[in-house]
C-alpha positions in Angstrom: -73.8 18.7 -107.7 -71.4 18.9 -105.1 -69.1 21.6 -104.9 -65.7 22.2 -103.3 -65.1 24.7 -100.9 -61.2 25.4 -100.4 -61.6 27.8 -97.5 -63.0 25.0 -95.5 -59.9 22.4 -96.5 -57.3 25.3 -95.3 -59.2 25.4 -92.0 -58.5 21.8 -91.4 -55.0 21.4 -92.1 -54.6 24.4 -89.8 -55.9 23.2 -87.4 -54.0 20.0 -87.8 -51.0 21.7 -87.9 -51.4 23.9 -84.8 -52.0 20.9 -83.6 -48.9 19.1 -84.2 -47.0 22.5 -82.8 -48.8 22.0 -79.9 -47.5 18.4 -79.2 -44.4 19.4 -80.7 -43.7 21.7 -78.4 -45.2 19.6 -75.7 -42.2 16.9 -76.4 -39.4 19.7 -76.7 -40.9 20.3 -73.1 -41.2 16.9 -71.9 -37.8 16.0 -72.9 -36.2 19.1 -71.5 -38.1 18.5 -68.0 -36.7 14.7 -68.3 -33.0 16.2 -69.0 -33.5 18.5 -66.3 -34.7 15.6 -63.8 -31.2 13.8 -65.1 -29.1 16.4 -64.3 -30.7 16.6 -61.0 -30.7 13.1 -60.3 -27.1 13.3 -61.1 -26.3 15.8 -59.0 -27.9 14.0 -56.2 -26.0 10.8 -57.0 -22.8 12.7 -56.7 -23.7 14.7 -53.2 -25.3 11.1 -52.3 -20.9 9.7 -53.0 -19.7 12.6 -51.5 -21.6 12.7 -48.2 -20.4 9.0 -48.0 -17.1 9.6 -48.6 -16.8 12.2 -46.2 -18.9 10.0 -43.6 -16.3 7.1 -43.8 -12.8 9.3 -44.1 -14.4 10.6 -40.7 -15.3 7.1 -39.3 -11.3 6.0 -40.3 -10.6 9.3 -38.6 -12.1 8.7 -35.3 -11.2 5.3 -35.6 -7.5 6.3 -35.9 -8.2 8.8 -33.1 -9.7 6.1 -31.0 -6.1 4.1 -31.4 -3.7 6.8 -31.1 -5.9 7.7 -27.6 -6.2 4.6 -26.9 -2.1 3.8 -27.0 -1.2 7.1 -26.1 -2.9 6.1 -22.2 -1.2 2.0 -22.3 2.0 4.4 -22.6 1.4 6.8 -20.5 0.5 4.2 -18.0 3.5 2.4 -18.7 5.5 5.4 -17.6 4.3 6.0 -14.7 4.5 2.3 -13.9 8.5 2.7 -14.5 8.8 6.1 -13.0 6.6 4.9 -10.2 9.3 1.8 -9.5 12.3 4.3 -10.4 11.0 6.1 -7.5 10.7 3.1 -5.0 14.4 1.9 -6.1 15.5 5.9 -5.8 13.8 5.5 -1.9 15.3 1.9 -1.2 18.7 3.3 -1.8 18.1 6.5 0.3 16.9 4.8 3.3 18.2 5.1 6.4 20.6 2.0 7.6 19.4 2.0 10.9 17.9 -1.3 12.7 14.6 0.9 14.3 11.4 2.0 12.1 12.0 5.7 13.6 13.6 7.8 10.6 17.0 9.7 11.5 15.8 12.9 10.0 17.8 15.6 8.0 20.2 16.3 10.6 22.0 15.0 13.5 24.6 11.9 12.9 22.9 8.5 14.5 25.0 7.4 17.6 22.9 4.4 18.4 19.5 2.8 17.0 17.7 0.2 17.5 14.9 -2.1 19.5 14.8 -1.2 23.3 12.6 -3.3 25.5 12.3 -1.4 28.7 11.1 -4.2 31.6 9.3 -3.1 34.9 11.5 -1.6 37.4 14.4 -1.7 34.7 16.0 1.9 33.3 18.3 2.4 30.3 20.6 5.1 29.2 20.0 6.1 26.1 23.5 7.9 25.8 25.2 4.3 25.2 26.5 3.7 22.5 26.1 1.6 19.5 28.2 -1.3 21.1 25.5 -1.4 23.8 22.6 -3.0 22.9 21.2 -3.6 26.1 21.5 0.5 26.3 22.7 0.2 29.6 26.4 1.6 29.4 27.8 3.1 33.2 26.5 6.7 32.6 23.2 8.3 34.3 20.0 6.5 33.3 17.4 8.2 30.8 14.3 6.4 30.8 12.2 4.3 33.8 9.5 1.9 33.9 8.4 1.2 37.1 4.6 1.1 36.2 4.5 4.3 33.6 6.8 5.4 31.5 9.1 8.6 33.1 12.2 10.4 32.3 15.0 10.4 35.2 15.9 13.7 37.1 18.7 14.0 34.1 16.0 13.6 31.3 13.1 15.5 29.7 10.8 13.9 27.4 8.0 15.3 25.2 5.2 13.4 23.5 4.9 14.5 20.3 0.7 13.8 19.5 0.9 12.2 16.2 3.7 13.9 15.1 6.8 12.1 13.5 9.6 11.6 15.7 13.1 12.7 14.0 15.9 14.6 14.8 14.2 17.9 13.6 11.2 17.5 15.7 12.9 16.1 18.5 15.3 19.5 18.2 12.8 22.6 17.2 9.8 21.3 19.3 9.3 22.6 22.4 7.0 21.4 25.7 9.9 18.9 27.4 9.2 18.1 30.9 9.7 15.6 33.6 6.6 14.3 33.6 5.5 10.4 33.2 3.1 9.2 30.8 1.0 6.1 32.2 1.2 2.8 31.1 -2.6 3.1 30.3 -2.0 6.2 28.0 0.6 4.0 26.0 -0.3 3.1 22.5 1.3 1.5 19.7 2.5 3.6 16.9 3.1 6.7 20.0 6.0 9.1 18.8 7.8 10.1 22.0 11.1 12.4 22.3 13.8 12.6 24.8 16.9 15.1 25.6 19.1 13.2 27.5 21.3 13.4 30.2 23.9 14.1 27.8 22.0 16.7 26.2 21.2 14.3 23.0 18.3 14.0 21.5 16.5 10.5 21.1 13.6 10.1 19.2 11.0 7.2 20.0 8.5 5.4 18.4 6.5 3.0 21.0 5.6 -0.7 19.2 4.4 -2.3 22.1 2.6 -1.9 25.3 2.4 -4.7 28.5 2.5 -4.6 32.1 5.7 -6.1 32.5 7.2 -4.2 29.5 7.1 -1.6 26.9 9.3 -1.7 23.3 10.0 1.1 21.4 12.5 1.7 18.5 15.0 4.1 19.6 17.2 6.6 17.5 19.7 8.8 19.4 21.2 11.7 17.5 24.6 12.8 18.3 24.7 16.1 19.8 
């Protein structure tokens, strides 16, 4: 006969119920790790937005830089276009009336300018006036060429080396003398000044060199 043993029954459903804790707990854990990974993934999602959102307000940013740099130099560029012609206008209005390419300077009235072609053997005096445009008026000759270039015992002249002619540098430079310059050392583009026989000075700028002729463009300053 079979008997029952109670002890041994207890033991069992024990063990079945430690058992069930065990996975109990196991879920609690498993769906708490899952919540966890949510909230995380969450999390990430929304940095994820963020970062984007940041990343394109910055792109328009730069993009809105770009165009403000970007117009900011057509308008710049603009001005100084406009300045650039207010400038030329401001210098077409300033510019000497005078018929030679020699510039009058800051001082000293013109009394005559213009185109003198000096032919072989021919002299001029550069004390004529305006009204003379052969620059040959009655009074003591300035300038020769019989085959060079020379003053006339009344004259100096100076060659200035590169150096503008005007009334200033004709005036405050010194080295005048009564020496020639040969036909062969004449260039185009020379600056050359002379005191006169009148004690004016005339500033010279030679344009053209040939054996039969020189041309210059002559500005003489009253005194």
């Amino acid at each position: 006969m079979t008997q029952n043993h109670p002890g041994a029954t207890t033991t069992g459903d024990d063990r079945r119920e430690r058992a069930k804790r065990r996975w109990s707990a196991l879920e609690r854990f498993l769906a708490l790790l899952v919540a966890l990974l949510g909230v995380g993934t969450a999390y990430l999602t929304f940095l994820t937005a963020t970062a984007n959102h940041d990343k394109n307000e910055a792109q328009t940013s730069a993009s809105d830089s770009s165009t403000e740099l970007t117009s900011a130099q057509q308008e710049n560029a603009r001005l100084k276009a406009t300045v650039a012609d207010l400038q030329k206008q401001l210098g077409e209005r300033q510019a000497p009336a005078t018929t030679g390419t020699v510039s009058p300077g800051s001082g000293g009235a013109v009394r005559h300018a213009g185109t003198l072609t000096l032919a072989r053997d021919q002299q001029a005096d550069l004390d004529a006036p305006a009204t003379d445009p052969q620059w040959t008026s009655p009074g003591p000759p300035d300038l020769a060429y019989p085959d060079q270039l020379m003053p006339t015992a009344a004259a100096l002249m100076l060659d200035l080396r590169g150096v503008t002619a005007t009334y200033e540098t004709c005036r405050s430079t010194t080295g005048y003398a009564r020496a020639s310059i040969k036909r062969g050392d004449l260039v185009a583009g020379q600056n050359l000044c002379v005191e006169t026989s009148d004690k004016r000075f005339t500033a010279m700028k030679v344009t053209r060199v040939e054996e039969s002729a020189v041309t210059m463009e002559v500005t003489t300053y009253e005194n």
